[in-house]
N, CA, C and O atoms as a GROMACS GRO file, in nm:
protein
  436
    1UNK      N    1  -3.234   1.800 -11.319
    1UNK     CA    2  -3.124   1.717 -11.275
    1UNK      C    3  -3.051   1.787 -11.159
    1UNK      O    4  -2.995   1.894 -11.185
    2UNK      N    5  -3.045   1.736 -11.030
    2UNK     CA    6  -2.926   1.745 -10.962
    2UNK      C    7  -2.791   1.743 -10.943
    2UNK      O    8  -2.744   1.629 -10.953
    3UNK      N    9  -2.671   1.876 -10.906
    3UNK     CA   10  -2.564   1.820 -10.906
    3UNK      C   11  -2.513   1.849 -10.800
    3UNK      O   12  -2.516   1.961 -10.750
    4UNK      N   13  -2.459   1.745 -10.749
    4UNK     CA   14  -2.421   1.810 -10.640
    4UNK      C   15  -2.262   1.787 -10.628
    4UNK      O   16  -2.198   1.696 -10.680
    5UNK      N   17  -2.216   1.883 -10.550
    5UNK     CA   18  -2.034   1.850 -10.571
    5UNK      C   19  -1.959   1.925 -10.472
    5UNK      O   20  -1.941   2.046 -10.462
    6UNK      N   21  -1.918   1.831 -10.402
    6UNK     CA   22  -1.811   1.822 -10.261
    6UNK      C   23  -1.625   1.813 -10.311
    6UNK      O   24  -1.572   1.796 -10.421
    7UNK      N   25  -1.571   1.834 -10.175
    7UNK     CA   26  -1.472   1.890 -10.174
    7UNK      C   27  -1.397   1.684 -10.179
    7UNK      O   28  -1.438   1.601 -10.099
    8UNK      N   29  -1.315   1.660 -10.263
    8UNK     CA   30  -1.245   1.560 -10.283
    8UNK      C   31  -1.080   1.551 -10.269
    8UNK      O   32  -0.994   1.564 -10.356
    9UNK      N   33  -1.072   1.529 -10.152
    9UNK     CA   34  -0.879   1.528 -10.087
    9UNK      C   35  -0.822   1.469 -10.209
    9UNK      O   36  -0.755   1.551 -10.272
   10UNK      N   37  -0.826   1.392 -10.244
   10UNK     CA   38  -0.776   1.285 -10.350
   10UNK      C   39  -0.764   1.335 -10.480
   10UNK      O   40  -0.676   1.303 -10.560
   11UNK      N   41  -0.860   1.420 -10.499
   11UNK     CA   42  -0.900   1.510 -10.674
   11UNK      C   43  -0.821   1.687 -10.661
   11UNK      O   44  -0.806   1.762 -10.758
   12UNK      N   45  -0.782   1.719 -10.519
   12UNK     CA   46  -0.724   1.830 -10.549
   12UNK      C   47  -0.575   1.816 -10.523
   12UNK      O   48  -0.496   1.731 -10.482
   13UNK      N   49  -0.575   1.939 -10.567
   13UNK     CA   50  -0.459   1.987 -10.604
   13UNK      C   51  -0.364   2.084 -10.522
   13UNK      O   52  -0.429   2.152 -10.442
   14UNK      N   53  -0.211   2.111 -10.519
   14UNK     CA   54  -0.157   2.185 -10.431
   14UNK      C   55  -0.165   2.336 -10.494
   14UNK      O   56  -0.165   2.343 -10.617
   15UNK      N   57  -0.172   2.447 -10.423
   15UNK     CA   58  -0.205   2.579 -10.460
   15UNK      C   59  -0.154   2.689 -10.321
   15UNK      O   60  -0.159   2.660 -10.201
   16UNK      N   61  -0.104   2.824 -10.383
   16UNK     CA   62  -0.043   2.901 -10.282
   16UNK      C   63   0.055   2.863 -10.248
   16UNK      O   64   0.090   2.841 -10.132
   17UNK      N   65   0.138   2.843 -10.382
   17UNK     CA   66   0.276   2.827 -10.338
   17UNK      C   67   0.268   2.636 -10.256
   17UNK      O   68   0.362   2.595 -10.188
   18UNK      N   69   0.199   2.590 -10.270
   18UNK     CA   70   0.166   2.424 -10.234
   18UNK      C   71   0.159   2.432 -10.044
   18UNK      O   72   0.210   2.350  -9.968
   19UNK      N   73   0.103   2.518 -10.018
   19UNK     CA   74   0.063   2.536  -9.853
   19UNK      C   75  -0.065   2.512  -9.865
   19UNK      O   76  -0.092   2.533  -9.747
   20UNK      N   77  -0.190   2.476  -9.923
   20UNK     CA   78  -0.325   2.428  -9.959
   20UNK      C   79  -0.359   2.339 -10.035
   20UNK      O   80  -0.306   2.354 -10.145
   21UNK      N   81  -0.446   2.220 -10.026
   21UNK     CA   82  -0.488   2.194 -10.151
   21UNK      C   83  -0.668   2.228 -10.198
   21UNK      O   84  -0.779   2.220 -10.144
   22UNK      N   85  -0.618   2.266 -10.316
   22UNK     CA   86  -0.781   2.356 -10.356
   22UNK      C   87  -0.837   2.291 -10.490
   22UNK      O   88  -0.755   2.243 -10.568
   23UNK      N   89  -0.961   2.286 -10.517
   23UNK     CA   90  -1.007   2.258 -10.609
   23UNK      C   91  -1.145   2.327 -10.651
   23UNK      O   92  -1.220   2.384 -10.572
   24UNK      N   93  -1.166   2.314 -10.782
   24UNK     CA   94  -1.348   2.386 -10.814
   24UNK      C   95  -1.410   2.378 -10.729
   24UNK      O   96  -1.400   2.273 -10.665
   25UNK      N   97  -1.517   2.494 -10.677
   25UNK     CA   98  -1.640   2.436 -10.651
   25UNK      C   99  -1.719   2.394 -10.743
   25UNK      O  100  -1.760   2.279 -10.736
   26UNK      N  101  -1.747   2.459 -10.824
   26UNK     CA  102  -1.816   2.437 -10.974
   26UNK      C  103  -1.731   2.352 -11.101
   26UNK      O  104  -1.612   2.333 -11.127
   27UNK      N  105  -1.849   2.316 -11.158
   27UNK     CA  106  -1.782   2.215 -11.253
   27UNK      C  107  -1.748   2.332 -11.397
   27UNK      O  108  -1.844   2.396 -11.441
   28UNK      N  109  -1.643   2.346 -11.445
   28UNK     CA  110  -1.562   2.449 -11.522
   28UNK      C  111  -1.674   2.448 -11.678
   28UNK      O  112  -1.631   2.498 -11.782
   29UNK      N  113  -1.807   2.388 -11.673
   29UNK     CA  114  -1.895   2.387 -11.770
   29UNK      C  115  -1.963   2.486 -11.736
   29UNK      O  116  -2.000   2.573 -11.815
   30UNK      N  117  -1.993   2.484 -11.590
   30UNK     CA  118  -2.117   2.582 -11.541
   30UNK      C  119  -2.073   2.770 -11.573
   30UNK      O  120  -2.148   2.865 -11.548
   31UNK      N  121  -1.945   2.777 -11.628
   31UNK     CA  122  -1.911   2.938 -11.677
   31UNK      C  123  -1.954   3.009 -11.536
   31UNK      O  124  -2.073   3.037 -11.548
   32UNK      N  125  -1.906   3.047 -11.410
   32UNK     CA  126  -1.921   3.086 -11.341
   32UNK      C  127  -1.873   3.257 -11.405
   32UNK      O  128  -1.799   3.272 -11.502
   33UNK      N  129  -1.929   3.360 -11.330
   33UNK     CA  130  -1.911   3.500 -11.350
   33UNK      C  131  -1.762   3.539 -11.252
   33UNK      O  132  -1.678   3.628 -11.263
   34UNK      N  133  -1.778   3.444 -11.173
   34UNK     CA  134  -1.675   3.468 -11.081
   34UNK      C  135  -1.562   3.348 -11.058
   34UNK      O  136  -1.557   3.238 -11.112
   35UNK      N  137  -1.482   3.401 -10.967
   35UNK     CA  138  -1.360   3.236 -10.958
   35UNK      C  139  -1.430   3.215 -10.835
   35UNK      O  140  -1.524   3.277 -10.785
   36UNK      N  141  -1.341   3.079 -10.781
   36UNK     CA  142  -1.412   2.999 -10.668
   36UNK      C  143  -1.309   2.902 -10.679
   36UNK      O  144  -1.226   2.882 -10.768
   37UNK      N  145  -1.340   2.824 -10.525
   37UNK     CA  146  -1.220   2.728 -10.499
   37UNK      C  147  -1.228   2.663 -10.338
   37UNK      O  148  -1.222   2.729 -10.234
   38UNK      N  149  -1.234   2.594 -10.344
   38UNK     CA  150  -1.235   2.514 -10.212
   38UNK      C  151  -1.075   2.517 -10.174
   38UNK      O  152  -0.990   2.506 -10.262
   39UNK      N  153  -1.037   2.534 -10.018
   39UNK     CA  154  -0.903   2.535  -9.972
   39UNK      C  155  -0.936   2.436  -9.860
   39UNK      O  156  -1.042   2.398  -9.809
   40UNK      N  157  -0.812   2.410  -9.841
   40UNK     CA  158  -0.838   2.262  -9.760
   40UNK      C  159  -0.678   2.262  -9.670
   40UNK      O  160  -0.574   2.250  -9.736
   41UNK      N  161  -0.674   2.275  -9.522
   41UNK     CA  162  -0.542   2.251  -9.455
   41UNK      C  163  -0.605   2.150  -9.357
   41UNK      O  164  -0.724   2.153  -9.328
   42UNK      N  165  -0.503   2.048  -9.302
   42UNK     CA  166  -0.535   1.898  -9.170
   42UNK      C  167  -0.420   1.939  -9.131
   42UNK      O  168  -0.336   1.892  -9.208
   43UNK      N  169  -0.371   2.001  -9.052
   43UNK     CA  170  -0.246   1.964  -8.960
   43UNK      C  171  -0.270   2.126  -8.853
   43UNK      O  172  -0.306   2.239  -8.887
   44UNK      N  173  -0.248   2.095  -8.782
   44UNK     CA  174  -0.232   2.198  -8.670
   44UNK      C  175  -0.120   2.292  -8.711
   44UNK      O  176  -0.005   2.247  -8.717
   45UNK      N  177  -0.140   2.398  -8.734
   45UNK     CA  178  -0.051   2.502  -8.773
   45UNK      C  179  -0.023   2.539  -8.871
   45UNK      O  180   0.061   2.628  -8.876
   46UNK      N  181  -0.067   2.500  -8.963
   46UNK     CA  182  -0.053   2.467  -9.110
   46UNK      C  183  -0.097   2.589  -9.184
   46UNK      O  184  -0.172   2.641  -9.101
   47UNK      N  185  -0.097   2.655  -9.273
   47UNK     CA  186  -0.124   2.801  -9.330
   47UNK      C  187  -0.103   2.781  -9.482
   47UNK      O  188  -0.011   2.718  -9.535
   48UNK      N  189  -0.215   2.854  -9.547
   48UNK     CA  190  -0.216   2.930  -9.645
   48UNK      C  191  -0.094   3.017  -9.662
   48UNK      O  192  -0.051   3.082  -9.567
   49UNK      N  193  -0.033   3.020  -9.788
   49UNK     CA  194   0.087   3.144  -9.804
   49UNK      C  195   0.007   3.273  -9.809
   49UNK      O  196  -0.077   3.310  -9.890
   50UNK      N  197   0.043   3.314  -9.731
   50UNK     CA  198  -0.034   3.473  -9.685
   50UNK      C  199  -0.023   3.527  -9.845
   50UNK      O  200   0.072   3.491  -9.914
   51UNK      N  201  -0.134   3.619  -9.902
   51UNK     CA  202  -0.136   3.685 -10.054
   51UNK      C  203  -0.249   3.813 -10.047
   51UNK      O  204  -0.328   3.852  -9.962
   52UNK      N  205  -0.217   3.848 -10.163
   52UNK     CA  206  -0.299   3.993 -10.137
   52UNK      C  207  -0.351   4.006 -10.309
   52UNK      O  208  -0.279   3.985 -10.406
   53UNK      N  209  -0.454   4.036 -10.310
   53UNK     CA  210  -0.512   4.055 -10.462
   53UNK      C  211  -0.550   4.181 -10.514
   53UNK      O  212  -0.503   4.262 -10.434
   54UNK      N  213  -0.612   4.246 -10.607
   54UNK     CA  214  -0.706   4.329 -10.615
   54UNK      C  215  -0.839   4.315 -10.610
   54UNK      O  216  -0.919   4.405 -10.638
   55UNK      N  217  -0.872   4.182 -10.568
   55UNK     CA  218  -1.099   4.163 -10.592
   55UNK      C  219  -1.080   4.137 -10.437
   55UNK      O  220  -1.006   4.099 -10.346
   56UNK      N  221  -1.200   4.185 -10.477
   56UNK     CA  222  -1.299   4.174 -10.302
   56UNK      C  223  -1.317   3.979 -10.341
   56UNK      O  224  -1.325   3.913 -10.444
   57UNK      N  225  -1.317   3.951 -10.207
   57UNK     CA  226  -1.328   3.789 -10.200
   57UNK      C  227  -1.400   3.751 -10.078
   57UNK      O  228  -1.399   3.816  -9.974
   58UNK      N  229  -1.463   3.639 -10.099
   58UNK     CA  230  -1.533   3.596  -9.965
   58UNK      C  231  -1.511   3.487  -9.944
   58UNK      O  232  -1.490   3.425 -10.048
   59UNK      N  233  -1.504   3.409  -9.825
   59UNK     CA  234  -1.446   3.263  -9.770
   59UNK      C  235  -1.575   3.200  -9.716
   59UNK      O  236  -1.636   3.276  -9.641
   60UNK      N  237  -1.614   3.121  -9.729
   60UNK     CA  238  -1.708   3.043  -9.627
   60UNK      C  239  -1.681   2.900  -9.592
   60UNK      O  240  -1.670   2.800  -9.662
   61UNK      N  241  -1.673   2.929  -9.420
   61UNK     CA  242  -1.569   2.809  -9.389
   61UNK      C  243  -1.731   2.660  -9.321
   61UNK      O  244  -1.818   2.669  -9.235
   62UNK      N  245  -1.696   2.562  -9.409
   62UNK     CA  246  -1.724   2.458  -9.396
   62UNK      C  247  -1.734   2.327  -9.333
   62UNK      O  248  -1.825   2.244  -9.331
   63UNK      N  249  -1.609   2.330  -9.279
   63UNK     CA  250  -1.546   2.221  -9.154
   63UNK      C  251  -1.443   2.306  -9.092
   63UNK      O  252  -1.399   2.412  -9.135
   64UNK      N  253  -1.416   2.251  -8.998
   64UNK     CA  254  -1.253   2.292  -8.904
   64UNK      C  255  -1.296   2.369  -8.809
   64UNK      O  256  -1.415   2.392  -8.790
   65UNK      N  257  -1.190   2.419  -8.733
   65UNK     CA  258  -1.150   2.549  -8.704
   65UNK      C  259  -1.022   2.612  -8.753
   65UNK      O  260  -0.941   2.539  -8.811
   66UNK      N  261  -0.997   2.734  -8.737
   66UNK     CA  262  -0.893   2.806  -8.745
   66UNK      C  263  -0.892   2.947  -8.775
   66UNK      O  264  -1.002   3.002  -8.779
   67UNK      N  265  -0.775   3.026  -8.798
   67UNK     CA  266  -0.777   3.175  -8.786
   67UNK      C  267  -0.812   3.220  -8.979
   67UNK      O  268  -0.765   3.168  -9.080
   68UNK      N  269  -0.878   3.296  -8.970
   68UNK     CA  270  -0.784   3.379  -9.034
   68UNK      C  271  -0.725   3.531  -9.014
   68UNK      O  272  -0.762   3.615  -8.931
   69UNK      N  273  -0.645   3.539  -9.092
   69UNK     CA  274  -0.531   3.693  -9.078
   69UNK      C  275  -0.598   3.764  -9.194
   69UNK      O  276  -0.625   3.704  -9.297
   70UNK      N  277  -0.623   3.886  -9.176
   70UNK     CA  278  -0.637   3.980  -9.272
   70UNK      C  279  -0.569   4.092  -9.213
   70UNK      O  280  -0.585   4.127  -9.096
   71UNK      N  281  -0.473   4.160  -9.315
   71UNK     CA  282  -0.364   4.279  -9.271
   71UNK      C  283  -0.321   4.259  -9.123
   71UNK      O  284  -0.329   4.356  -9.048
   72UNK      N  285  -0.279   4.148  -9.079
   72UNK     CA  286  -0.237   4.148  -8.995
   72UNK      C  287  -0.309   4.155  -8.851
   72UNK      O  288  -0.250   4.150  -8.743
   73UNK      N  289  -0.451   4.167  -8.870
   73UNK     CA  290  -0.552   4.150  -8.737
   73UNK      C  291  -0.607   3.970  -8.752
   73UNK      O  292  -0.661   3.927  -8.854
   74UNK      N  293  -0.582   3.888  -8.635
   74UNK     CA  294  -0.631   3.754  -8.684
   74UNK      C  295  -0.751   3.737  -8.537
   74UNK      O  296  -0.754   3.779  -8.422
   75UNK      N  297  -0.862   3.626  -8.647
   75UNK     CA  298  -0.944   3.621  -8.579
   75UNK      C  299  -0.976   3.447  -8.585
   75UNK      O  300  -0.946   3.379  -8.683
   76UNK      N  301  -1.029   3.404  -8.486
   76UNK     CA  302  -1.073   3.277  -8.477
   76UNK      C  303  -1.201   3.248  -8.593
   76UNK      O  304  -1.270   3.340  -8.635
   77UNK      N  305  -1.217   3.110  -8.636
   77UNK     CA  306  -1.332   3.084  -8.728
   77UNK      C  307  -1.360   2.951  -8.714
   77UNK      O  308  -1.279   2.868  -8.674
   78UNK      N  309  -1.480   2.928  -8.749
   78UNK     CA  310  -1.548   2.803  -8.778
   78UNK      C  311  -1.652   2.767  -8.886
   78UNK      O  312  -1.691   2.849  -8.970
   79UNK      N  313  -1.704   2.609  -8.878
   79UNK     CA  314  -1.798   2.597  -8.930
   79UNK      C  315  -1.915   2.700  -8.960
   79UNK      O  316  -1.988   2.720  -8.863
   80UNK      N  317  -1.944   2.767  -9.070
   80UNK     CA  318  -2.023   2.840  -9.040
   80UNK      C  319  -2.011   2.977  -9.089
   80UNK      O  320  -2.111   3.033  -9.133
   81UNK      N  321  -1.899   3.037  -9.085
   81UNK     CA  322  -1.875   3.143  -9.087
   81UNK      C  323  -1.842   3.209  -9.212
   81UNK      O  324  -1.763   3.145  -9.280
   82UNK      N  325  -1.891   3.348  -9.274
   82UNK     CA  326  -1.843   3.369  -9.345
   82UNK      C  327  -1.757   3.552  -9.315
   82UNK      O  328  -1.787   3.649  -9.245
   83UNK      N  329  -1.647   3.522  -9.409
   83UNK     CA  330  -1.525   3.607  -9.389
   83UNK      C  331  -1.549   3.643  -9.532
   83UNK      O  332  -1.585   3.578  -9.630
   84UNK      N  333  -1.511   3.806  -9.506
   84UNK     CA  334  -1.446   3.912  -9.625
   84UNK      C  335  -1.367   3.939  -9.643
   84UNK      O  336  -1.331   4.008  -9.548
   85UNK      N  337  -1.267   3.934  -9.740
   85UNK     CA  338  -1.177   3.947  -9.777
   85UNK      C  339  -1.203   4.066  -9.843
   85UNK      O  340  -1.286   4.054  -9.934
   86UNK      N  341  -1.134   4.240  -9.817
   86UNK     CA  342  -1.120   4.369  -9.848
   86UNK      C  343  -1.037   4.336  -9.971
   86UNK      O  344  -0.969   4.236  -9.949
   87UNK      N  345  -1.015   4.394 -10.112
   87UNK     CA  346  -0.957   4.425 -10.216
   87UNK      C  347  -0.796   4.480 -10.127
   87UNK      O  348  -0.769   4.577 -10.054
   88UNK      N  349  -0.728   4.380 -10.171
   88UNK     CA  350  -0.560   4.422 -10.185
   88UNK      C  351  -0.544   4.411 -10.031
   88UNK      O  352  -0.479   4.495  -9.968
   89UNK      N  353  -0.602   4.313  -9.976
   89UNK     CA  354  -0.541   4.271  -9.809
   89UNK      C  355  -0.469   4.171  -9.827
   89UNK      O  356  -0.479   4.088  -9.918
   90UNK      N  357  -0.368   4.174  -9.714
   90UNK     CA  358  -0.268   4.091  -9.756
   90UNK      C  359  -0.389   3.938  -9.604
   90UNK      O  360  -0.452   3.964  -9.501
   91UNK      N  361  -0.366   3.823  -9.664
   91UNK     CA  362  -0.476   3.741  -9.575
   91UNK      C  363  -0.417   3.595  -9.617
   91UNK      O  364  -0.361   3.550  -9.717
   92UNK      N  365  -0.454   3.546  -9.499
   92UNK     CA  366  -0.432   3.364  -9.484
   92UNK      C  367  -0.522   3.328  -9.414
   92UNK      O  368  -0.602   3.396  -9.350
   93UNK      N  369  -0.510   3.197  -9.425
   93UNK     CA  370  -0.601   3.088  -9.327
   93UNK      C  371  -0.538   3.015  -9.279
   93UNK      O  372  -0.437   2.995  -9.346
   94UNK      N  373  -0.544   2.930  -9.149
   94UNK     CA  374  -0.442   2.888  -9.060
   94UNK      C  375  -0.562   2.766  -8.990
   94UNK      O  376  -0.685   2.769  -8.986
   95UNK      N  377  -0.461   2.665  -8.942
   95UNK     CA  378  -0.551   2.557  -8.947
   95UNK      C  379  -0.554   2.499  -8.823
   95UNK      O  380  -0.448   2.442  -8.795
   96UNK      N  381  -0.638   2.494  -8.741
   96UNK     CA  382  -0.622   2.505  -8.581
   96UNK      C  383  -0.674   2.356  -8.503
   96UNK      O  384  -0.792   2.331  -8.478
   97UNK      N  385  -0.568   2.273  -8.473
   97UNK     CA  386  -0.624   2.119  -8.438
   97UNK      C  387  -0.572   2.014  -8.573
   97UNK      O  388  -0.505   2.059  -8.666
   98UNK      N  389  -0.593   1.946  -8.569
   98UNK     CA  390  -0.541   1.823  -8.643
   98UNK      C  391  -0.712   1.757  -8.704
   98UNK      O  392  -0.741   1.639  -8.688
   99UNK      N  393  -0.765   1.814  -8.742
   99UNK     CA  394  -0.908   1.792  -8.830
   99UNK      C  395  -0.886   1.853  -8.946
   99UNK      O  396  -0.810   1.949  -8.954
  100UNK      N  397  -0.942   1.810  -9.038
  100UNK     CA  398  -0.978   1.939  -9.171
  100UNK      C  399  -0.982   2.035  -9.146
  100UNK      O  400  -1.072   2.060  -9.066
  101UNK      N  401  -0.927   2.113  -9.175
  101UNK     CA  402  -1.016   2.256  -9.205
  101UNK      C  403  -1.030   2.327  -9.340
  101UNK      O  404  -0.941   2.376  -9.410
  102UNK      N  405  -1.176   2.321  -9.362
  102UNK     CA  406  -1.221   2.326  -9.527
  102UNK      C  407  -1.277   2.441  -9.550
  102UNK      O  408  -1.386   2.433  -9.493
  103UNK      N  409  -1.268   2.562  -9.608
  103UNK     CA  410  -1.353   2.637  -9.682
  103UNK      C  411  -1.369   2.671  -9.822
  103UNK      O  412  -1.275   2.632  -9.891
  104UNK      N  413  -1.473   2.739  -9.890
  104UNK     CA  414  -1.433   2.811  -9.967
  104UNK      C  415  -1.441   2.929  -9.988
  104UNK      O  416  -1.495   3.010  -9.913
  105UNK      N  417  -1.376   2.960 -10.118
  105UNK     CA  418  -1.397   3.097 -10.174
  105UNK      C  419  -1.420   3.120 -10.326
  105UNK      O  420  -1.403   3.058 -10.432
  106UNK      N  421  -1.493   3.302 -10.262
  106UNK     CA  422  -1.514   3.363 -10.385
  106UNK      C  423  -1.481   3.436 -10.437
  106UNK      O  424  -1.470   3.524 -10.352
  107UNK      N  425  -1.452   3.474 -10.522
  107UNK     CA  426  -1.407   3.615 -10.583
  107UNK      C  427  -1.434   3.654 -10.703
  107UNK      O  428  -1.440   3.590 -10.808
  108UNK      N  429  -1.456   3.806 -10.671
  108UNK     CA  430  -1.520   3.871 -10.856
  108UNK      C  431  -1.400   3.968 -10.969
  108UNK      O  432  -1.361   4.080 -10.939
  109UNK      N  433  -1.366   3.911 -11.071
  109UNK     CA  434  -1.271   3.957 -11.149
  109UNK      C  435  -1.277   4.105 -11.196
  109UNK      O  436  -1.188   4.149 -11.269
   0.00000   0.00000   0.00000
C-alpha cells in the first residue's frame, strides 16, 4: 500500500509562538524514531520565532525562497536545499516574496 502525505494549509496548525504553521510529516501511527514537522510561512518577511534546542536538526526546504539564520550568520535558500541545524543554535526561517515558503524538519531526541 501506498501513502503518500503532503503539507495541508487548512489541516495545520500555528507553532513557534504562532509565527508558522506546522504539521506531521508522518502519520503519528508510523512511531517515527525521530520528531518532524512541516513549517510553512506566505508573506514576505514573515519569520519563524528564532529558538535554539539541544538536537541536531535538519530542514529540507520544499517550495519558496527565503533565509535562514543560524547564530546569527543568514543565508539565502530554496527549493531544494537542505540545511543543518548545529545542537543549541539559536535559528529561524524567514520567508522571502509573497509565495509559500514550505519546508521541513528533522530532529533526533
Amino acid at each position: 500500500m501506498i501513502n503518500i502525505t503532503r503539507f495541508d494549509k487548512a489541516a495545520a496548525s500555528a507553532a513557534h509562538e504562532g509565527t508558522i504553521l506546522a504539521s506531521p510529516v508522518f502519520p503519528a501511527s508510523d512511531r517515527c524514531p525521530f520528531g518532524h514537522a512541516y513549517g510553512y510561512l506566505d508573506r514576505d518577511g514573515a519569520a519563524m520565532d528564532a529558538h535554539a534546542h539541544p538536537t541536531l536538526e535538519f530542514y529540507i526546504v520544499f517550495e519558496g525562497n527565503g533565509y535562514v539564520e543560524v547564530d546569527g550568520e543568514r543565508a539565502p535558500v530554496h527549493a531544494g536545499d537542505v540545511i543543518e541545524i548545529p545542537r543549541n543554535a539559536r535559528h529561524t526561517m524567514i520567508c522571502k516574496g509573497d509565495a509559500p515558503f514550505l519546508w521541513a524538519s528533522f530532529w533526533w531526541m
